[in-house]
C-alpha positions as CSV (number, residue, x, y, z in Angstrom):
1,X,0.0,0.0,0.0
2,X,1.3,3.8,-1.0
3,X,1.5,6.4,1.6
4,X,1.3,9.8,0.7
5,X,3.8,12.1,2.8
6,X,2.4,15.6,3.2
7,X,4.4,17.4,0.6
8,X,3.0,14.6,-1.6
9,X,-0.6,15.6,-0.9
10,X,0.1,19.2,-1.0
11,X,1.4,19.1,-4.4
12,X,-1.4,16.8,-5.5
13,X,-4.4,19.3,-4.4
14,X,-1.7,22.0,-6.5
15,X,-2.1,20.2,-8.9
16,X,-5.5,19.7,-8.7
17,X,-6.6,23.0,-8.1
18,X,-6.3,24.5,-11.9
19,X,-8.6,21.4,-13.6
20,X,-11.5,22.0,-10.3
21,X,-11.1,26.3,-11.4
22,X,-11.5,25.4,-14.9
23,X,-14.2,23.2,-14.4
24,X,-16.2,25.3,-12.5
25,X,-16.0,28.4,-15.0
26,X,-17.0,26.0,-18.0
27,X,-20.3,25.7,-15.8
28,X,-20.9,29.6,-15.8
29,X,-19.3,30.8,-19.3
30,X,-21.2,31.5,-22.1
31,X,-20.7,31.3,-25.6
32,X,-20.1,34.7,-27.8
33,X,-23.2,35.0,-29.4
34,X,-25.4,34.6,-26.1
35,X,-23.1,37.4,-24.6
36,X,-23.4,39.6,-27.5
37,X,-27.1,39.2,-27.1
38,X,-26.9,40.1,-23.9
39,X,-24.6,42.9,-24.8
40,X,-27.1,44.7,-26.7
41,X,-30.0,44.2,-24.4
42,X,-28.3,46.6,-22.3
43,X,-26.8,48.6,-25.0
44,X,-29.8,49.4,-26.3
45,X,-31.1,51.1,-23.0
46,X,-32.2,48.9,-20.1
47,X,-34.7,52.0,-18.2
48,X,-36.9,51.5,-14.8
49,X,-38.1,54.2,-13.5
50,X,-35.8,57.3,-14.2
51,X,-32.8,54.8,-13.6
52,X,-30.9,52.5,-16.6
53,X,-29.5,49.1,-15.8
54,X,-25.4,48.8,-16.3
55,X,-24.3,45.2,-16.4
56,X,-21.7,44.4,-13.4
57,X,-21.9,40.4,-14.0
58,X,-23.5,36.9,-14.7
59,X,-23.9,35.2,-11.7
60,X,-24.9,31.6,-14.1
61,X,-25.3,31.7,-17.7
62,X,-28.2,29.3,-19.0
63,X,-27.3,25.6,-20.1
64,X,-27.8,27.3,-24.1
65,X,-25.9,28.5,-26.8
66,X,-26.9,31.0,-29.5
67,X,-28.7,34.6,-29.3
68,X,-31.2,34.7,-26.7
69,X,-34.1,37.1,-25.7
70,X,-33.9,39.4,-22.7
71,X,-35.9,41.2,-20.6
72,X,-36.6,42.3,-17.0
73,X,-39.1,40.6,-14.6
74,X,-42.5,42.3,-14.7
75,X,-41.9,42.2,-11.1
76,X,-39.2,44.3,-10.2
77,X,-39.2,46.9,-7.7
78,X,-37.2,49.7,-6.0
79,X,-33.8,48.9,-7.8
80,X,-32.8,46.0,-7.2
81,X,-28.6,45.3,-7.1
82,X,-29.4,41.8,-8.1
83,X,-32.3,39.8,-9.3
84,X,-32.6,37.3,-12.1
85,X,-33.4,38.4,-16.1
86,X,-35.4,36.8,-18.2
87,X,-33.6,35.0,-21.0
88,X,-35.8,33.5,-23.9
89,X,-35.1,30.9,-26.9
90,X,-37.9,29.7,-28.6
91,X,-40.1,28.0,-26.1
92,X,-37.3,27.3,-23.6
93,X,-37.1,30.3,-20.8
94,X,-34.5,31.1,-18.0
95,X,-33.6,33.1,-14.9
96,X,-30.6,34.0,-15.2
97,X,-28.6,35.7,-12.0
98,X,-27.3,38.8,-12.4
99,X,-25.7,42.0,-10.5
100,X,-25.7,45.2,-12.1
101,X,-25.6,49.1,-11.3
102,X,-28.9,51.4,-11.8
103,X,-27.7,54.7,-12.8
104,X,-29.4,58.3,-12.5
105,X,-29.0,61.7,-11.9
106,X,-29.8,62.5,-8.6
107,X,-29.0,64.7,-5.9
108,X,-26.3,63.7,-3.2
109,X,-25.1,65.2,-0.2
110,X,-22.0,67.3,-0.2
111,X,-21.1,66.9,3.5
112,X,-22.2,65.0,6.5
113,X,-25.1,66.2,8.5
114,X,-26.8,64.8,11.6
115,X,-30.7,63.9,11.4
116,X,-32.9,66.7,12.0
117,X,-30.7,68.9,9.7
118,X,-32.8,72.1,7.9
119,X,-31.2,71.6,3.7
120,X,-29.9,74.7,2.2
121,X,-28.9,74.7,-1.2
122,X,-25.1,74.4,-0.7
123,X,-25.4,71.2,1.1
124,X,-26.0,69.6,-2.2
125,X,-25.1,69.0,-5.2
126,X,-26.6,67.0,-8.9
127,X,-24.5,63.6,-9.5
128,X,-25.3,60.8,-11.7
129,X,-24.9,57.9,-8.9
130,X,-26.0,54.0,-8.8
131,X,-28.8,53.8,-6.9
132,X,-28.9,50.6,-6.8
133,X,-31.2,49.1,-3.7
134,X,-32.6,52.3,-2.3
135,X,-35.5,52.1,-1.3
136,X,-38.1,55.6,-2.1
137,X,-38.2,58.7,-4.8
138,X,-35.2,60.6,-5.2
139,X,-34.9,64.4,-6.6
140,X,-33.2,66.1,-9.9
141,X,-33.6,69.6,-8.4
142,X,-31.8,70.6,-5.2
143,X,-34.8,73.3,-5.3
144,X,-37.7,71.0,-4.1
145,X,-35.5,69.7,-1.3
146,X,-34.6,73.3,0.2
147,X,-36.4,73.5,3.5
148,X,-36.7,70.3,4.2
149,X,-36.3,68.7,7.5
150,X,-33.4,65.0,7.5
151,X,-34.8,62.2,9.7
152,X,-31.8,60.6,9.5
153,X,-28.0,61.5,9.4
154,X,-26.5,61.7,5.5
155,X,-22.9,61.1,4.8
156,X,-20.8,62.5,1.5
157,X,-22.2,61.5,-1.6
158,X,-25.3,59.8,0.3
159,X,-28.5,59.9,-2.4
160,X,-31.3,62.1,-0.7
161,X,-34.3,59.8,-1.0
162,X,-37.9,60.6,-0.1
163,X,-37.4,58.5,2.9
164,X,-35.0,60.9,4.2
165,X,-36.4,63.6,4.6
166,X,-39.5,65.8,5.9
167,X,-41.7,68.3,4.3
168,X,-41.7,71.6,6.9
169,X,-45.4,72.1,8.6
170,X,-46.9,74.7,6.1
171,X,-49.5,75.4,9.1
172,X,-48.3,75.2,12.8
173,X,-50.4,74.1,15.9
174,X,-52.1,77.9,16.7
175,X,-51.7,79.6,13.3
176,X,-54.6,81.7,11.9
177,X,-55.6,80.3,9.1
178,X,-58.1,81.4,6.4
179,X,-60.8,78.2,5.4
180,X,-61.8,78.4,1.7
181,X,-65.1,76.8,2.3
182,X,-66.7,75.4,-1.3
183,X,-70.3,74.6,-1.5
184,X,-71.4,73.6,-4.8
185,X,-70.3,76.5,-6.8
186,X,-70.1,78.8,-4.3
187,X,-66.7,80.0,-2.6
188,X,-67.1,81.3,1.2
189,X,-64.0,82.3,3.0
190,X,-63.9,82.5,7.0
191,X,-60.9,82.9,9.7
192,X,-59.8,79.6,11.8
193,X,-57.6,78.5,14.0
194,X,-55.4,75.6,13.5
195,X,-55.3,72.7,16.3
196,X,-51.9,70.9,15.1
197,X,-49.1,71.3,12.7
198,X,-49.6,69.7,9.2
199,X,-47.7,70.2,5.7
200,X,-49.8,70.2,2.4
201,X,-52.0,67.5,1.0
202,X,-52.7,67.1,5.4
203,X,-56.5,67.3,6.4
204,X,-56.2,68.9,10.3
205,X,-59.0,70.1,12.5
206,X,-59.5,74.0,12.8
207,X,-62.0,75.9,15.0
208,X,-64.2,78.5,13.2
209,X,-63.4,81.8,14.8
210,X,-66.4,83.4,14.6
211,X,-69.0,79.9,15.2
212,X,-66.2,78.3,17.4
213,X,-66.9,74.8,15.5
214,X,-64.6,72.6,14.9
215,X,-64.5,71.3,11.7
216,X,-62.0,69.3,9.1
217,X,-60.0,70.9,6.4
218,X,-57.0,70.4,4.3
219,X,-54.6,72.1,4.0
220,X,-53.1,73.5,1.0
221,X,-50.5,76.5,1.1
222,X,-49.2,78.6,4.2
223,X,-52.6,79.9,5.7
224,X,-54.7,78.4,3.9
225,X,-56.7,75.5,4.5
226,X,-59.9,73.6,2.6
227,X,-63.3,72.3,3.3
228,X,-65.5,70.7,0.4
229,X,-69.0,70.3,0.6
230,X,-71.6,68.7,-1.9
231,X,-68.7,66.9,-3.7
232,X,-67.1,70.4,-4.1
233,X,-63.1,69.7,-5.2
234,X,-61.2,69.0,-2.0
C-alpha cells in the first residue's frame, strides 16, 4: 500500500486546483453569441423608473448556446442590485442571475449632516450615482429639497431619497388660518384657528373663529386650509 507524505498531498491538491477552477468556469461561461445578445440588451437602454441598468456580471449563464431574448421581470421593484433576467429561446425560458448598477441623476449630499438637519442649497449637489437598492423617490432639483427637514444622518455623496427627509409644517399648531369653504359652486371664505401642525395635502381640524366649531379641512399653502361640501373639489 502507498503512503502519501504531506508534501506529496500538497502538491497533489496543486495540482488539482487548476482542472476544479476550470471546471467550475466551464459551468458559468457562455458562448459569444449569447453574450453579445446580452450585450445589446443593455446597450440598447435597459430604463426602470428614471434609472438605466449597467451590467456588473453573470452570476450563471443558462445551459444554451446562441442569441437569446432578454428582458426584466415584470416584477421588479425599487432597484434591485441583483435579481434574475429573463432569457428567452424559442419555447425554452430562464432566470438568469445577475448584479448590475442602476444609474441616474440624482441629488447627493455634499457633507455629513446629523438627522434633523434644515437643507440649504449648498449642502448639495446633482450627480449621476447607482442607486442601486434604495429604497423611495429621489430628486433632480436641489430646489424641491430646500427646506426640508433629515430624519436621518447623511454622509458625503449619500443619495437624498424621499425617505429621508421631511416636508416643513406649512401650518403650525395655533396659526390663523383662512378656510376656503366650497359649496357647490359657491366660494365662502372665513378665519380659523389651526389645532396641530400639518404640511400640504394634510387634512387637520381647525376651529371656526367666529361659530367656534370645529370642523376638518386640508390644508393647501401657508394659511390656507380647505373644506369641500356637496362633492365640491377638496
Amino acid at each position: 500500500m502507498r503512503h502519501f507524505t504531506p508534501h506529496s498531498a500538497l502538491l497533489l491538491i496543486a495540482l488539482l486546483l487548476p482542472t476544479l477552477a476550470l471546471s467550475e468556469q466551464a459551468d458559468t461561461t457562455a458562448d459569444v453569441t449569447m453574450q453579445q445578445s446580452l450585450t445589446r440588451f443593455f446597450k440598447h437602454g435597459v430604463t426602470l423608473r428614471g434609472a438605466t441598468a449597467e451590467l456588473v456580471n453573470v452570476r450563471h449563464w443558462p445551459d444554451a448556446s446562441g442569441s437569446l431574448r432578454w428582458s426584466l421581470p415584470a416584477s421588479l421593484r425599487n432597484h434591485p442590485g441583483r435579481f434574475s433576467l429573463i432569457a428567452e429561446q424559442g419555447n425554452r425560458r430562464w432566470y438568469v442571475p445577475v448584479q448590475v448598477r442602476w444609474m441616474a441623476t440624482a441629488i447627493v449630499m455634499r457633507q455629513n449632516i446629523s438627522a434633523r438637519s434644515l437643507l440649504t442649497r449648498d449642502m448639495m449637489t446633482n450627480r449621476r450615482t447607482d442607486i442601486a437598492g434604495h429604497h423611495g423617490a429621489w430628486w433632480q432639483n436641489s430646489s424641491t429639497l430646500v427646506g426640508m427637514r433629515t430624519t436621518r444622518p447623511l454622509a458625503a455623496g449619500d443619495v437624498i431619497l424621499s425617505s429621508y427627509v421631511k416636508q416643513p409644517p406649512l401650518v403650525k399648531r395655533g396659526d390663523l388660518v383662512s378656510i376656503l369653504l366650497d359649496v357647490g359652486g359657491l366660494h365662502i371664505r372665513a378665519e380659523g384657528k389651526a389645532m396641530r401642525s400639518a404640511g400640504k395635502g394634510e387634512s387637520i381640524p381647525v376651529r371656526n373663529m367666529r361659530s367656534h366649531e370645529m370642523i376638518q379641512a386640508v390644508v393647501e399653502q401657508t394659511g390656507l386650509v380647505r373644506v369641500s361640501l356637496n362633492g365640491g373639489p377638496g
